[in-house]
matplotlib code that plots the C-alpha trace (Angstrom):
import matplotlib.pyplot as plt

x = [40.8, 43.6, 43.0, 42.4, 45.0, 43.5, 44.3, 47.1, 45.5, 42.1, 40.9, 38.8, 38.6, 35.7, 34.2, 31.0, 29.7, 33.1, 35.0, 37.3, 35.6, 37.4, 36.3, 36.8, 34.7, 33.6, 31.4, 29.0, 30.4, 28.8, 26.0, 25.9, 21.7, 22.6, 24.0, 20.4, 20.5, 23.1, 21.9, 18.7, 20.4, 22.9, 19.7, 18.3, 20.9, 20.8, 17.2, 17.2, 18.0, 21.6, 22.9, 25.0, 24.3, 23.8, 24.2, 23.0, 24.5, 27.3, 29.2, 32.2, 30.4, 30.2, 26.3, 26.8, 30.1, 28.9, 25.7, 27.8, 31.2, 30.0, 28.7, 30.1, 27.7, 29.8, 28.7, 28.4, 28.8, 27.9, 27.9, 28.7, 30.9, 34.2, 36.0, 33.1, 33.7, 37.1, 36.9, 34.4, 37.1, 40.0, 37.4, 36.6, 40.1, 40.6, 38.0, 39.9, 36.8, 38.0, 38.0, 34.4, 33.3, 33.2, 32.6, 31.2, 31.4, 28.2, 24.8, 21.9, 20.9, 24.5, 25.8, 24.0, 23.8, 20.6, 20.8, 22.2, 20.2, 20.8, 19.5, 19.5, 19.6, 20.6, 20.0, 21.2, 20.1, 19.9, 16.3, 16.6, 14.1, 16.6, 15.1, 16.4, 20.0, 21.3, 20.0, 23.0, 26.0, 28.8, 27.6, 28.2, 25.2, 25.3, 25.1, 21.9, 19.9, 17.2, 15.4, 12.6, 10.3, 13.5, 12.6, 14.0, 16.9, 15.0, 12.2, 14.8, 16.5, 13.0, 13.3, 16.9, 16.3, 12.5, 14.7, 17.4, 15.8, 15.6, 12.4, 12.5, 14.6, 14.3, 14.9, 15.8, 16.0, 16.7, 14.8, 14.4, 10.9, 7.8, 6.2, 8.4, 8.4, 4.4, 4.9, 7.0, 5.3, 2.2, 4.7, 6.1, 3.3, 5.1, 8.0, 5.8, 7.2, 5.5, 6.5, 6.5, 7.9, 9.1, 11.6, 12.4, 16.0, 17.3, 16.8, 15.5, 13.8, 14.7, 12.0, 11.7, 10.6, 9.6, 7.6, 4.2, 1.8, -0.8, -1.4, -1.3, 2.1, 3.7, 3.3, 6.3, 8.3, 11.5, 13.7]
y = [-75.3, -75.3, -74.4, -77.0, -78.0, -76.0, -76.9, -74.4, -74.1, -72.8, -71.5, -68.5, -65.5, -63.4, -60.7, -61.7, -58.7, -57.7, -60.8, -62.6, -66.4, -68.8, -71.6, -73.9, -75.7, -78.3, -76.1, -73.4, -69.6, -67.2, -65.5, -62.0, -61.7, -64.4, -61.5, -61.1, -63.6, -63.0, -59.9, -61.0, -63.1, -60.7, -58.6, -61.2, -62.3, -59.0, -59.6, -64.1, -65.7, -66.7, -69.3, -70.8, -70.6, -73.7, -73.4, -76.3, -76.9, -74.6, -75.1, -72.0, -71.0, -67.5, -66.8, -68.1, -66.3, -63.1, -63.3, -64.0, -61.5, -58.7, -60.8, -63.0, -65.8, -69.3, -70.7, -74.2, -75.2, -78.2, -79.9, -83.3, -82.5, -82.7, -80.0, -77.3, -78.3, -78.0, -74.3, -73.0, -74.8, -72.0, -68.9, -69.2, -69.3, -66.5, -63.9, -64.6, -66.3, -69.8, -69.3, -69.3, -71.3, -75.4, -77.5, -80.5, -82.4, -85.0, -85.1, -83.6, -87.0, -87.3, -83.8, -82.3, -84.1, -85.1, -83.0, -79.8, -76.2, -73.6, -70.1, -69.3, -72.1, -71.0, -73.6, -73.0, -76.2, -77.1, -76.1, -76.6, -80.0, -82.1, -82.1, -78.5, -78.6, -78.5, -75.6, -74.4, -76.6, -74.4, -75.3, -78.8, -80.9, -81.7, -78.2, -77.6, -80.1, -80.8, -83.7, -83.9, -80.8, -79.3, -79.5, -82.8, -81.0, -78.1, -80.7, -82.3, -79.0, -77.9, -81.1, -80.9, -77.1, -77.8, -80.4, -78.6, -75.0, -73.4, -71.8, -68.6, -68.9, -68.9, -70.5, -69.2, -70.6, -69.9, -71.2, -70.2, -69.0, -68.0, -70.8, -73.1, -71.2, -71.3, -75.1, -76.0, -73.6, -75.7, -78.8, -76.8, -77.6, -80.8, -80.4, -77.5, -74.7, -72.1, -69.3, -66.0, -63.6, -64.4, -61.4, -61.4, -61.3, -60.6, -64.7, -66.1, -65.8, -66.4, -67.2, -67.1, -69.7, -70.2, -72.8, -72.4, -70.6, -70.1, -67.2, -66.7, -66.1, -62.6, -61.4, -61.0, -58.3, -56.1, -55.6]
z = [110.6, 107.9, 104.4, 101.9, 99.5, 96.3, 92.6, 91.0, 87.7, 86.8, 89.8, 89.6, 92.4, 92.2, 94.8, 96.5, 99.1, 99.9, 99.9, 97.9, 97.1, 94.7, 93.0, 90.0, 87.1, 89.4, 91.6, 90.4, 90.3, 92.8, 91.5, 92.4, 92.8, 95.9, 97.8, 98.3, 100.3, 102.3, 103.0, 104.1, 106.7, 108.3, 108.9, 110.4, 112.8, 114.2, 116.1, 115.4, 119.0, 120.1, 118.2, 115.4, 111.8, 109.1, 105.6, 103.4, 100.1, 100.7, 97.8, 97.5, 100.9, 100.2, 100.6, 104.5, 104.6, 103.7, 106.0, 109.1, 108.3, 110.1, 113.1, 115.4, 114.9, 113.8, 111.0, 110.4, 106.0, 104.8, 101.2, 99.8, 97.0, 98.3, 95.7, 97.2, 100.7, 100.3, 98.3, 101.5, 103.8, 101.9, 101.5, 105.5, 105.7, 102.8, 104.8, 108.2, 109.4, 109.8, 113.1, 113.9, 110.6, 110.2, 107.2, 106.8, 103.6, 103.9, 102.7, 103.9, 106.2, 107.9, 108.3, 111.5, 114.4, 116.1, 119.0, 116.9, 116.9, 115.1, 115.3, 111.5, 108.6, 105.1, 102.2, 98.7, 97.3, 92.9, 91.8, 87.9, 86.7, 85.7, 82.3, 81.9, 83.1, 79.6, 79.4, 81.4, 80.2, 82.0, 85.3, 87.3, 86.9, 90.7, 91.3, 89.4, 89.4, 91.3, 90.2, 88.3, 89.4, 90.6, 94.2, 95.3, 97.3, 98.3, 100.5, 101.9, 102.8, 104.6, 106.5, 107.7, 109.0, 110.5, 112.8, 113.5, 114.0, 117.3, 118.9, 117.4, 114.7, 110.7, 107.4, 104.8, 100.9, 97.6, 94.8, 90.7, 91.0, 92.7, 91.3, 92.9, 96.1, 96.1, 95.6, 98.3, 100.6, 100.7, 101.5, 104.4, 106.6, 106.7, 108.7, 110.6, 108.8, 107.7, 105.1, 106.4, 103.4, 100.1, 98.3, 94.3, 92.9, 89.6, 88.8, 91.7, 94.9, 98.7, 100.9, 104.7, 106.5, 110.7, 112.6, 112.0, 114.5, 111.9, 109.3, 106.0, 103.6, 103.1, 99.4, 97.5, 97.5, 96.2, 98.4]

ax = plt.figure().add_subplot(projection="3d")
ax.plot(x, y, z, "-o")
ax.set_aspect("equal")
plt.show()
């Protein structure tokens, strides 16, 4: 995979778990209480079944980057804005894992093909009501909002990994609240998820999803 042809003005390099990500305006800076989730995963694809590793609503890339840098999993990154497609496309590239790392730039319904499993799915998606996004104006609308109670994406994330997740594998996605993830836990059933564990960062949560076999959620907790 070659790197992406990158602007040569106003790109910004930050660190993000050890690595070097860039970015620009046009897609939303790392934010450093993510490396929670990150974390999460790599733990995770230490005892998770063989398999490759999806991360929806990618954008830099550096959440699914940083879970599979100390593995040999490949990693498969997908968003439909082209500039953050093509920023995960040079970070891969920048963390000398573009080896073993694909992106897809294409929405949620065309990126993963029918027939595609993956041991691990990683979604990142906007979860701010688009009535508050102003709230935030240095971030890219696109990257932020997510409709009207702020979980339009994050459904249709739950949707694309329920398919797509192999026997014995997990989900796992980052929301603004515990709220919201106590709202679309009670949609999981859906897609015949079920949530298993939900952990607090500075200002968010990541929750963990599987295929239901019955039981109740974990509480929240610290990690």
């Amino acid at each position: 995979m070659a790197e992406a042809a990158l602007p040569t003005a106003g790109v910004t390099e930050t660190s993000f778990a050890g690595l070097r990500i860039r970015y620009d305006e046009r897609v939303l800076a790392p934010r450093q209480w993510t490396v929670l989730q990150s974390r999460w995963a790599a733990e995770l694809l230490d005892v998770l079944p063989a398999g490759r590793v999806l991360e929806l609503c990618c954008g830099a890339g550096q959440i699914g980057l940083a879970a599979v840098a100390t593995s040999s999993r490949e990693l498969v990154c997908v968003d439909r804005d082209p500039a953050a497609a093509a920023y995960a496309t040079a970070n891969a590239a920048g963390a000398g894992l573009n080896h073993r790392v694909e992106v897809r730039q294409a929405s949620l319904d065309a990126a993963v093909g029918a027939s595609e499993r993956f041991a691990l799915v990683v979604a990142d998606p906007p979860w701010v009501p688009s009535a508050e996004i102003g709230r935030w104006p240095e971030d890219p609308p696109g990257a932020i909002d997510g409709g009207a109670d702020g979980l339009g994406a994050a459904r249709r994330c739950l949707e694309v990994a329920a398919a797509h997740l192999m026997p014995g594998g997990a989900v796992l996605l980052q929301l603004g609240s515990v709220e919201q993830a106590d709202d679309l836990s009670g949609r999981a059933t859906e897609f015949g998820l079920q949530r298993d564990e939900l952990r607090l960062g500075r200002r968010g949560v990541v929750a963990r999803f599987s295929h239901a076999a019955g039981g109740r959620p974990a509480p929240a907790r610290r990690p």
